[in-house]
N, C-alpha and C positions, 0 to 999 in steps of 0.2 A: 509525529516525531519529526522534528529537525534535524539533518545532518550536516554539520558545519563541515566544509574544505569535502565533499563527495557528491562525484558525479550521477548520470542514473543510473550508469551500469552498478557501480556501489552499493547504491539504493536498491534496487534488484537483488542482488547477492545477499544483503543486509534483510533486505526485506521477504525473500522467498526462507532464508536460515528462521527468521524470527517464523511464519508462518510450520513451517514441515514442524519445529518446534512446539507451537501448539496443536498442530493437527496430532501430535502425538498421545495429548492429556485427554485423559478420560474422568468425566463428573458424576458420582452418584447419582444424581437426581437428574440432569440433562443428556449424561451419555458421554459422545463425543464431540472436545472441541473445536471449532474449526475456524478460521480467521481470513477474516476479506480485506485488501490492501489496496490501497492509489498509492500512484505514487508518483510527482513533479520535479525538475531542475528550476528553479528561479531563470527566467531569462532575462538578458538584457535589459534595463529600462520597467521593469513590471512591477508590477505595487506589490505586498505582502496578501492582499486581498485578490488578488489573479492569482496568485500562485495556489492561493487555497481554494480556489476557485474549482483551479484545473487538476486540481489532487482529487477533489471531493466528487470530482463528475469523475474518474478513475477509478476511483473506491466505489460510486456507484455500476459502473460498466463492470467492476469483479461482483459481485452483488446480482447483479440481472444475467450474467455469464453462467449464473452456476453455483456460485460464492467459493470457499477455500481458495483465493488466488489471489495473483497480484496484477496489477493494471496497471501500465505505465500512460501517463497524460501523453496525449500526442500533441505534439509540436504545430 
């Protein structure tokens, strides 16, 4: 997901609401669902491919954490 005009703190807020949101739903057949999140500010100067870069090693750090979480890229 792209968030036009929002910083990470945003994205966090944005992104922990969407998560507790589905940790909430429960699946016949799977149980309970639960949602693993990265998640990047565009910096300065960086191509569209770093940014997804540094999301995607985020979303895997929540992933090897434990999963149900959010990871923000570090800077």
């Amino acid at each position: 997901v792209l968030l036009k005009n929002c910083d990470i703190d945003g994205a966090r807020t944005r992104g922990e609401f969407i998560r507790r949101r589905v940790e909430g739903l429960q699946d016949e057949q799977v149980g309970q669902v639960t949602l693993s999140l990265g998640a990047a500010a565009l910096r300065a100067n960086e191509s569209v491919e770093e940014l997804l870069a540094r999301s995607d090693r985020a979303l895997y750090a929540s992933k090897h954490a434990g999963r149900n979480q959010l990871t923000l890229a570090q800077d």
